[in-house]
C-alpha positions as CSV (number, residue, x, y, z in Angstrom):
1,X,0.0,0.0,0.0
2,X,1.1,3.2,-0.6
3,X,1.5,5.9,2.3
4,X,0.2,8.8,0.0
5,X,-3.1,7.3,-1.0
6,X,-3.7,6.2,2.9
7,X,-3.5,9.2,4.6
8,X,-6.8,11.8,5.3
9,X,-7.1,14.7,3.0
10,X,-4.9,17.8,4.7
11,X,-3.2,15.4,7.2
12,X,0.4,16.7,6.2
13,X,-0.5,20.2,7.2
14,X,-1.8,18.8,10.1
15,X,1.4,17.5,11.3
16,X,2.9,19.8,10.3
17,X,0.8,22.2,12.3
18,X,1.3,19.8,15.4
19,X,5.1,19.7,15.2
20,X,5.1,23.2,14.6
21,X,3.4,24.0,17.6
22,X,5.7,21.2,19.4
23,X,9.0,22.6,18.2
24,X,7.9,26.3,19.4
25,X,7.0,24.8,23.1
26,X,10.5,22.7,22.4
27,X,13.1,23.8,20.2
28,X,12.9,27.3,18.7
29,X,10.0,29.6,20.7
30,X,9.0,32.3,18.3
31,X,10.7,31.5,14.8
32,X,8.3,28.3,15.0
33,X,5.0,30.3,16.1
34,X,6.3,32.7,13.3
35,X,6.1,29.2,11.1
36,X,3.0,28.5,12.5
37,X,1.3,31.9,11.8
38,X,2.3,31.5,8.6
39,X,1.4,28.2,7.8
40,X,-2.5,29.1,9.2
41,X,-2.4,32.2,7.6
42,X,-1.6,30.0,3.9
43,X,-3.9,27.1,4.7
44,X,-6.8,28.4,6.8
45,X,-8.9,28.8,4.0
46,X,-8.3,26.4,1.4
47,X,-7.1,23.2,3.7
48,X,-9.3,20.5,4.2
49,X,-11.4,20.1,7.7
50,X,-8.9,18.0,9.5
51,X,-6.0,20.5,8.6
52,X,-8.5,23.6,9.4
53,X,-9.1,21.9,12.5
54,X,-5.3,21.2,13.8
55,X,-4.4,24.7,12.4
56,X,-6.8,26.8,14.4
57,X,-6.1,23.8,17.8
58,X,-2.4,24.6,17.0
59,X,-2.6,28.7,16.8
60,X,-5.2,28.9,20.0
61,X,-3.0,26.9,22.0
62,X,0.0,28.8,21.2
63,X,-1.6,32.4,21.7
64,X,-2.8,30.9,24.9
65,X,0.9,29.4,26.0
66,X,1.8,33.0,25.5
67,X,-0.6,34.3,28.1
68,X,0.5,31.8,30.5
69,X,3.4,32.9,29.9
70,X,2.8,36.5,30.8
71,X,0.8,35.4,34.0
72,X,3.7,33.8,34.8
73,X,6.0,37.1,34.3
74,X,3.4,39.3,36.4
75,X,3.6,36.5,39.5
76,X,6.9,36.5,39.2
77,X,7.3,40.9,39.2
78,X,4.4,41.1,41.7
79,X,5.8,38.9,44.0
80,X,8.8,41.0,44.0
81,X,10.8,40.3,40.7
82,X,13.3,38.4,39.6
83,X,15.9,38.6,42.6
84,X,12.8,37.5,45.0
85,X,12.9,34.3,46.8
86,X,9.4,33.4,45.5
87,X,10.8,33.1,41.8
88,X,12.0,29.6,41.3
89,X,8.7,28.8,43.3
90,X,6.9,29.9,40.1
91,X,9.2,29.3,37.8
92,X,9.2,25.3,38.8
93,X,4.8,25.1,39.0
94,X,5.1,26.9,36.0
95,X,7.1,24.1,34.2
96,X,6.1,21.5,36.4
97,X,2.4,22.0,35.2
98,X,1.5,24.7,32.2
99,X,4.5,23.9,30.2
100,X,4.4,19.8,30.6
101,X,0.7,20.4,29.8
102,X,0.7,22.0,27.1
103,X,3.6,19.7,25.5
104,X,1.1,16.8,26.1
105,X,-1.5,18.3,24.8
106,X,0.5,18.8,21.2
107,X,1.8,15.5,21.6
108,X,-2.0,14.0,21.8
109,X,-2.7,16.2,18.6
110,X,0.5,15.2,17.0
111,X,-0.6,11.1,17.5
112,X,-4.6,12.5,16.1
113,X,-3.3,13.7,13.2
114,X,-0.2,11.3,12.2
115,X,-3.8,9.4,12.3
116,X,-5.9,11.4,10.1
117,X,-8.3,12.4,13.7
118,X,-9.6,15.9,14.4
119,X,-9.2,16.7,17.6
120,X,-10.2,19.4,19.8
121,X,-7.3,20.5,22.7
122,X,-9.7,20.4,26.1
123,X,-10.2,23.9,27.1
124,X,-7.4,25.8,25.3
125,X,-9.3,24.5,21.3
126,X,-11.4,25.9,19.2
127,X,-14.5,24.1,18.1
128,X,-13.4,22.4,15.2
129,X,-16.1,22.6,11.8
């Protein structure tokens, strides 16, 4: 059998999306969302459901990694900046659970769409069409 005629219509843009979205959590913050943007920005239109669906999963979940990520900052400066003695206290629950969550939850999308699956992240997604 051959891989090309087996796979679901868009499911390369969908893994795409979801190692896109793992490599900016991973590997290269920023230059991969940058990849990401553009890669939604190409596709969002004229990809098929499953890749609309991991494209817009992929983007929310990164915007909403970013605001985390902020929170994070603003604990961290409220509870009296970086030289406090609270910092690696939020630093380490912020690793410890947003960031580890958030890598599982691309690595659950990644597995749905190396499977040709829409899937919806819980809470971060957008409904999918």
């Amino acid at each position: 059998m051959n891989a090309q005629t087996d796979s679901a219509p868009g499911q390369g843009i969908a893994v795409a999306a979801e190692a896109l979205y793992l490599a900016n959590l991973l590997l290269l913050p920023g230059l991969c969302f940058l990849a990401l943007l553009w890669l939604y920005f190409r596709y969002r239109i004229t990809a098929s459901a499953l890749a609309r669906c991991h494209l817009r999963q992929t983007v929310a979940a990164s915007l909403w990694g970013g605001v985390i990520l902020v929170i994070v900052n603003a604990l961290i400066l409220l509870g009296g900046g970086w030289q406090s003695a609270h910092v690696w206290m939020y630093v380490i629950i912020y690793f410890t659970v947003g960031h580890s969550s958030l890598i599982l939850l691309g690595m659950v999308g990644l597995a749905k769409a190396m499977a040709g699956k829409s899937w919806r992240y819980p809470l971060l997604g957008l409904r999918c069409d």
